[in-house]
N, C-alpha and C positions, 0 to 999 in steps of 0.2 A: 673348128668343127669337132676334134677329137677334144678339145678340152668341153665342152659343151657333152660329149658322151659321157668324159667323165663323172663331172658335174651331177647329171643326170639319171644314170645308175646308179652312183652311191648310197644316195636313200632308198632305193626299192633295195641293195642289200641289207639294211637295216630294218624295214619292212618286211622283209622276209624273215628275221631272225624273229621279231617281235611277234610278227604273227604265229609264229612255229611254236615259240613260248609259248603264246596263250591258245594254240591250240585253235585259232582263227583262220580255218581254213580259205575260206573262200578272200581275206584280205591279203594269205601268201601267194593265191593264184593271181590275182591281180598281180601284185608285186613282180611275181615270176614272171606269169606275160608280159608284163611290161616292159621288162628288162629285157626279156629274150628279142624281144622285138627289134628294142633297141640294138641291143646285139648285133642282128642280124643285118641291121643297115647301114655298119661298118662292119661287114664283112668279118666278127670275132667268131665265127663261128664253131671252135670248141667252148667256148663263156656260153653262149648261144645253146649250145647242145646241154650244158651243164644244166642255165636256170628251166630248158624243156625237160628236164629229166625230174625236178623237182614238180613244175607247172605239172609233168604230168599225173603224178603221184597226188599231189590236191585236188587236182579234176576225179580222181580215184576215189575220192575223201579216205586217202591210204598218210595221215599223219604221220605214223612211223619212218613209212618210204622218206617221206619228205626231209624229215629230220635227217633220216640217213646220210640223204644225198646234198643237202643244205650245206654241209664244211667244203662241199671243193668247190662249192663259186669261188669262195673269196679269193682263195689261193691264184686263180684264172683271173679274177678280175685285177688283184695286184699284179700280176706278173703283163699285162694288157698296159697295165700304167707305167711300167716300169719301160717295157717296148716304146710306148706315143712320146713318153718323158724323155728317150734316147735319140727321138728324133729331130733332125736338124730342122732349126726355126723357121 
C-alpha cells in the first residue's frame, strides 16, 4: 500500500512544478489536492499540511504564494520515502 502511495504522488509532484511554471493555476490545485489527500490517508500528515499550504495559495489565485511554498514538498516527500523504504518487509 505505501509503495502504491508512492507511486501515486510522485506525478502530482511534477504536476505541481509544471503547472507553477506555466502559471496554470487551477492544474496545480488539482495536483495539490490531490496529493494532499493522498497524504492524508497515510496518515503523512506534515507532506499533507505542505501540499494544503500550496492547494491553498492556488485556490487564492495567489501564484507567488504558491511558488513559494512549492520547494518544501519535495524535501517531505523524499524524506516519507526514505522512512517507508526503511521499513521492514
Amino acid at each position: 500500500m505505501l509503495d502504491l502511495f508512492l507511486d501515486s504522488v510522485r506525478p502530482y509532484l511534477d504536476a505541481i512544478d509544471v503547472a507553477l511554471a506555466a502559471s496554470a493555476i487551477k492544474d496545480g490545485f488539482n495536483a495539490a489536492h490531490a496529493a494532499k489527500g493522498s497524504a492524508l490517508l497515510i496518515g503523512a500528515a506534515p507532506l499533507a499540511d505542505a501540499f494544503a499550504a500550496v492547494e491553498d495559495a492556488l485556490r487564492d489565485d495567489n501564484l507567488a504564494t504558491a511558488r513559494e511554498r512549492a520547494p518544501s514538498v519535495r524535501p517531505l516527500f523524499a524524506a516519507l520515502e526514505s522512512e517507508i523504504r526503511a521499513l521492514p518487509a
